[in-house]
C-alpha positions as CSV (number, residue, x, y, z in Angstrom):
1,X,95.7,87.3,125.9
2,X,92.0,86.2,125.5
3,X,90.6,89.6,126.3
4,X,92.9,90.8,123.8
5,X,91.7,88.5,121.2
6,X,88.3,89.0,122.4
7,X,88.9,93.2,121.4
8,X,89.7,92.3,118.0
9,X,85.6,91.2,117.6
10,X,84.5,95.0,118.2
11,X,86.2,96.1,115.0
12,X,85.7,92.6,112.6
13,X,81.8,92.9,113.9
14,X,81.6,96.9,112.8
15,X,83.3,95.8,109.5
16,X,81.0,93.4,109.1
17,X,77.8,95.6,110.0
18,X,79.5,98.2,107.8
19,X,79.1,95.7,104.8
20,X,75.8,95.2,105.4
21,X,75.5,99.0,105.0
22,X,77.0,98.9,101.9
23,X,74.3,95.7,100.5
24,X,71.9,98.0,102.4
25,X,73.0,101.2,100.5
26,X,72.5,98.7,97.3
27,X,69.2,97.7,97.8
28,X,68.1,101.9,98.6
29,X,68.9,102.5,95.1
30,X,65.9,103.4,92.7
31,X,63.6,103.0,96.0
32,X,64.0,105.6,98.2
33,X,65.8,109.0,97.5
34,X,69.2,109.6,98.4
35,X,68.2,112.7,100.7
36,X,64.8,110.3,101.8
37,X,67.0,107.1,103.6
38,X,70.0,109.5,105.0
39,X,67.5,111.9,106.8
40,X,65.6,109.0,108.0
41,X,68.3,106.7,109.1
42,X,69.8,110.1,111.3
43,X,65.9,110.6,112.6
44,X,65.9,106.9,113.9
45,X,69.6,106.9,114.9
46,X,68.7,110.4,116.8
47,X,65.9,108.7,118.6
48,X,67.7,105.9,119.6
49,X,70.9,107.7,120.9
50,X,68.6,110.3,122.9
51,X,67.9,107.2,125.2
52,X,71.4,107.0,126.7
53,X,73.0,110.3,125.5
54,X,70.5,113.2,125.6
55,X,70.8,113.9,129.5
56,X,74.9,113.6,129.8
57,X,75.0,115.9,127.1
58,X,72.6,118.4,128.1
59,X,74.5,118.3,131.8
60,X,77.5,118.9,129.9
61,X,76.3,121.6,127.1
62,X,78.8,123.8,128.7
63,X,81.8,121.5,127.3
64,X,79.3,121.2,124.2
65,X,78.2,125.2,122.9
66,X,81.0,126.4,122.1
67,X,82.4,123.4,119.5
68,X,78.7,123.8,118.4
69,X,80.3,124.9,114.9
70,X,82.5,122.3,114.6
71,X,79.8,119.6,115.1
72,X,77.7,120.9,112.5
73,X,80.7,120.8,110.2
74,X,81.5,117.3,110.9
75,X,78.0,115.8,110.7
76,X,77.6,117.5,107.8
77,X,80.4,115.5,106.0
78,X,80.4,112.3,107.7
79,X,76.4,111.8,108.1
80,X,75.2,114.2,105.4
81,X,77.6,114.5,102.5
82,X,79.4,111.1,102.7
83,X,75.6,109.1,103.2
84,X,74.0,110.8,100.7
85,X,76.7,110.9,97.9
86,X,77.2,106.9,99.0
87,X,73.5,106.4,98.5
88,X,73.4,108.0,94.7
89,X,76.6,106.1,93.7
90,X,74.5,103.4,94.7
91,X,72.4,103.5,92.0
92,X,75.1,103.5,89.4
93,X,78.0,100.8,90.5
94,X,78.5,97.9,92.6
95,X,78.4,97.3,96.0
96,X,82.1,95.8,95.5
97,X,83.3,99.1,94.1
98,X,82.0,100.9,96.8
99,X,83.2,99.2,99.6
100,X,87.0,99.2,97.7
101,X,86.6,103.2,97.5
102,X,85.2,103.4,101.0
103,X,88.2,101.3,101.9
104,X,91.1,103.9,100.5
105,X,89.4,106.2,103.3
106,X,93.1,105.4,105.7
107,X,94.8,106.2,103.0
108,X,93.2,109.2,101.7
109,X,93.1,110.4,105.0
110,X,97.0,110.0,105.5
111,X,97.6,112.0,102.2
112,X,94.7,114.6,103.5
113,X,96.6,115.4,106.4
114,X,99.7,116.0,104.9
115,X,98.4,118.6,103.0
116,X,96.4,120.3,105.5
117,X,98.0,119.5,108.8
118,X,101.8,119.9,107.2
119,X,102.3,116.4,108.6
120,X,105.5,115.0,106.7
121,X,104.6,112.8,103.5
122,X,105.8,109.0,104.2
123,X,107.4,106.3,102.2
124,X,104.2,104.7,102.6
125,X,101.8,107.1,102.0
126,X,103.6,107.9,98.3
127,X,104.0,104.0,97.5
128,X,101.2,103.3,98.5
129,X,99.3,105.9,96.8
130,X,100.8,104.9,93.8
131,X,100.1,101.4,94.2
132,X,96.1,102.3,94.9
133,X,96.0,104.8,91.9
134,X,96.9,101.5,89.6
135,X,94.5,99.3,91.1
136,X,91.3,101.7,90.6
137,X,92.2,102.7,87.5
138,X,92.2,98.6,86.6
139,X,88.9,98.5,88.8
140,X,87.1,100.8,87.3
141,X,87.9,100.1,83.4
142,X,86.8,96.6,84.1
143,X,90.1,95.4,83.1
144,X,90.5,97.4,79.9
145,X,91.8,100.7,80.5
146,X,90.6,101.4,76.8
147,X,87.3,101.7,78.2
148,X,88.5,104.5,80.6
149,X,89.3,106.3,77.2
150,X,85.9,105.4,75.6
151,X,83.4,105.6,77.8
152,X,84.8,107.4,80.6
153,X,84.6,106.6,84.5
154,X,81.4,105.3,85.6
155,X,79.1,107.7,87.3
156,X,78.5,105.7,90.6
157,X,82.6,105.4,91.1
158,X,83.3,109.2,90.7
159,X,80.5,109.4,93.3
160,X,82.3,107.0,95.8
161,X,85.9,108.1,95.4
162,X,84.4,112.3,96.1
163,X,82.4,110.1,99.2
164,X,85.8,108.8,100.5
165,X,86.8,112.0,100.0
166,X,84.9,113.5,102.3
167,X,85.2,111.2,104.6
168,X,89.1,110.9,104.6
169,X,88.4,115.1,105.7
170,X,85.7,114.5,108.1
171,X,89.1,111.9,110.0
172,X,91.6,115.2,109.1
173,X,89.5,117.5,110.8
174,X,88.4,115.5,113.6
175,X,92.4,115.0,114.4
176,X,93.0,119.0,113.7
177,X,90.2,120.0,116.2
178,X,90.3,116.8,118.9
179,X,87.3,118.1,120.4
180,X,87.2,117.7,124.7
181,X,83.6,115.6,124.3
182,X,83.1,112.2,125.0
183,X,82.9,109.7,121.8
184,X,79.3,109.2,122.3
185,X,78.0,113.1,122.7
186,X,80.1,113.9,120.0
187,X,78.6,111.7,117.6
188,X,75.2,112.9,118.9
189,X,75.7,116.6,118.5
190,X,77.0,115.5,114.9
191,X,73.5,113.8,113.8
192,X,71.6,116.1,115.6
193,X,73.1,119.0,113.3
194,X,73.2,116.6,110.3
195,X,69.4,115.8,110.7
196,X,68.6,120.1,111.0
197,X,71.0,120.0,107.9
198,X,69.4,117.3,106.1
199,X,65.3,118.5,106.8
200,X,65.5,120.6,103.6
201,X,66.8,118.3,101.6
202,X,64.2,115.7,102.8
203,X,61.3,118.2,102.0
204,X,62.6,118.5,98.4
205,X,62.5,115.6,97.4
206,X,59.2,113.9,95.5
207,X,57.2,112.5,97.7
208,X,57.0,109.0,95.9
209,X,61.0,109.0,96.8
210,X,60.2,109.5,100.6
211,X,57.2,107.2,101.0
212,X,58.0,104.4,104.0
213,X,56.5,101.3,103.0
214,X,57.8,97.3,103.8
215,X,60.0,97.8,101.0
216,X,61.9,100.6,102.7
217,X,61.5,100.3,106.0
218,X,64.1,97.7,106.8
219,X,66.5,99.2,105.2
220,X,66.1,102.2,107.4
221,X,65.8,100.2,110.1
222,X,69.1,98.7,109.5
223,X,71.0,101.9,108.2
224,X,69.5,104.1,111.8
225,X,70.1,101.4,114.3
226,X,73.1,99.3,113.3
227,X,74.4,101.2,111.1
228,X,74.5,104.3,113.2
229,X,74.6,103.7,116.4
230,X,75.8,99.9,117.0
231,X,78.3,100.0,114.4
232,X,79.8,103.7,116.3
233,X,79.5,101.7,119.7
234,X,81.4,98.7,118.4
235,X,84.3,101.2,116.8
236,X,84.7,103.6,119.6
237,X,85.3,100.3,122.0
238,X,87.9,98.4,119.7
239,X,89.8,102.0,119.0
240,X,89.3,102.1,123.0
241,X,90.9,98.4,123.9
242,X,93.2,98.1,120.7
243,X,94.1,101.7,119.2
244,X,93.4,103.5,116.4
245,X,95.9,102.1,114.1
246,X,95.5,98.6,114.6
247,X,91.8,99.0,114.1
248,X,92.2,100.6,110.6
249,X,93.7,97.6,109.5
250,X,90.3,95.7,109.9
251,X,89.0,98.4,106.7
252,X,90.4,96.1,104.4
253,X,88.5,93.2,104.7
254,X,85.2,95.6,104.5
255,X,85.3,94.7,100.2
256,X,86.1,90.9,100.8
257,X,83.0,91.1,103.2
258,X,80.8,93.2,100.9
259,X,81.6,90.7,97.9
260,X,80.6,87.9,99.6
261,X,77.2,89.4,100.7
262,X,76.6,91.0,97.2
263,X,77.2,87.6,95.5
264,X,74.9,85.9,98.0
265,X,72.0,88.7,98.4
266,X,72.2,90.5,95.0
267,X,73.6,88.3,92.6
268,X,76.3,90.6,91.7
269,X,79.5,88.8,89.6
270,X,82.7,89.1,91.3
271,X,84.9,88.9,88.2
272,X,88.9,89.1,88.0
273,X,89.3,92.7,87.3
274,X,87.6,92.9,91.1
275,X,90.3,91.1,92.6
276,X,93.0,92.6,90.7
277,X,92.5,96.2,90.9
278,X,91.1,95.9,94.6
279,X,93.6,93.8,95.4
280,X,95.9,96.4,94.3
281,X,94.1,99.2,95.8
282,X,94.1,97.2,99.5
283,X,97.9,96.4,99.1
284,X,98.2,100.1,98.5
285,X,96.7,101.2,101.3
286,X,98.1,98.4,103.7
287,X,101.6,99.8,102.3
288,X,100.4,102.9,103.6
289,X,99.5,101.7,107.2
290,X,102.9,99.7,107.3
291,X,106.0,102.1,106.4
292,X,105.5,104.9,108.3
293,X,109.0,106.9,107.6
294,X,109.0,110.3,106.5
295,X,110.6,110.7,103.3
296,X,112.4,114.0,104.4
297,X,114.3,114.5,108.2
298,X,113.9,117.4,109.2
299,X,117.3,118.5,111.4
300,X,117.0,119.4,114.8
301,X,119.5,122.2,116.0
302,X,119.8,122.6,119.4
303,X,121.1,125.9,120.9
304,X,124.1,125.4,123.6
């Protein structure tokens, strides 16, 4: 029972170091590029992994080569696309609207693979959905969906929702290939392709908007070593000792956690219309996790 209890730390601690990411991602904006920060946190979290991981994975590039591909897919969504569009919706909403759009990723990722695996749509999944629709829609029109009609959706929330997105495919297609490589040389084959990917990017962008000085460098710091590699370690082992499922659940308290941090770092208001629609949006997507039934049975005919 207590190592049980202990398990449920790995995930709460990479929730909590995922919220700090967020603040992080926050404090990036208008001081480092987008492209800038993701290329650099990959270089560091590259460096760091190669400790541990480079020699297991070059005795096993065998296993590795042929998914080589598929790696370069998936690092380009998770640790390319998804960083980098989460970075420039930075600059244009708040770090609790990120972390409630980051938080739909389960759900997204349920709806995702009904479409593209053909995996049977749940009770849960439609509820659910419908239930998060209404909250973001009260989230992001600040409580006055006459706004939405006005002034439109805000920039930096268009951003996130495409970033969870991504990342909701990035968990599809990670499911539809399940890849025969360890947790921990997958993930490093993934930033080593993202950071190839990425290299361009980095070179294009003004130099004033890649510049490392005290201002950026601990946020770099943060994003490359916690961030990248002990908030990874700390998921793989809680998905290891507890399961997949049960550890998803912890994603909802990643905008309770990123609230708190943005009122006491930033200063940013937490006002009703942030409790309401995320609320709403959280119930949705715990609905999701909790009634599982498929709406449709499909009948089983068995030849005598």
């Amino acid at each position: 029972m207590l190592k049980q209890k202990t398990a449920l730390l790995y995930p709460f601690l990479a929730i909590v170091l995922w919220a700090g990411n967020v603040i992080a991602s926050r404090l990036s904006a208008h001081t480092i590029g987008p492209q800038a920060i993701t290329f650099y946190r990959l270089l560091l979290a590259v460096a760091l992994m190669s400790l541990f991981v480079a020699r297991p994975a070059w005795r096993n590039r065998s296993a590795i080569w042929p998914h080589f591909g598929q790696f370069a897919i998936l690092g380009f969504l998770a640790m390319c696309l998804f960083q980098s569009l989460s970075y420039l919706a930075a600059e244009t909403t708040t770090a609790t609207n990120m972390a409630v759009f980051t938080a739909l990723t389960p759900l997204l990722t349920v709806g995702l693979s009904a479409v593209l695996l053909g995996e049977d749509p749940t009770l849960g999944m439609v509820g659910g959905g419908l239930l998060s629709l209404a909250g973001l829609i009260y989230l992001v029109s600040g409580g006055d969906l006459s706004t939405l009609f006005r002034d439109g959706v805000h920039p930096g929330d268009a951003l996130m929702l495409l970033a969870a997105l991504v990342y909701a495919l990035y968990g599809v297609l990670l499911k539809r290939w399940n890849l025969p490589i360890t947790g921990w040389q997958s993930t490093y084959m993934q930033a080593l392709c993202a950071l190839a990917i990425m290299f361009p990017a980095f070179l294009a962008t003004p130099a004033p908007l890649r510049q490392l000085n005290t201002a950026t460098l601990p946020l770099i710091g943060y994003a490359g070593g916690l961030a990248s590699v002990v908030l990874p370690f700390l998921w793989i082992r809680g998905v290891q000792q507890l399961g997949p499922n049960r550890c998803a659940v912890f994603m909802n308290l990643l905008p309770v956690l990123t609230a708190a941090a943005a009122i006491v770092m930033l200063g940013e208001p937490v006002r009703s219309f942030h409790v309401i629609g995320g609320g709403l949006a959280l119930c949705g997507v715990a609905f999701a996790q909790t009634f599982r039934r498929p709406l449709t049975r499909r009948t089983v005919s068995i030849a005598g």
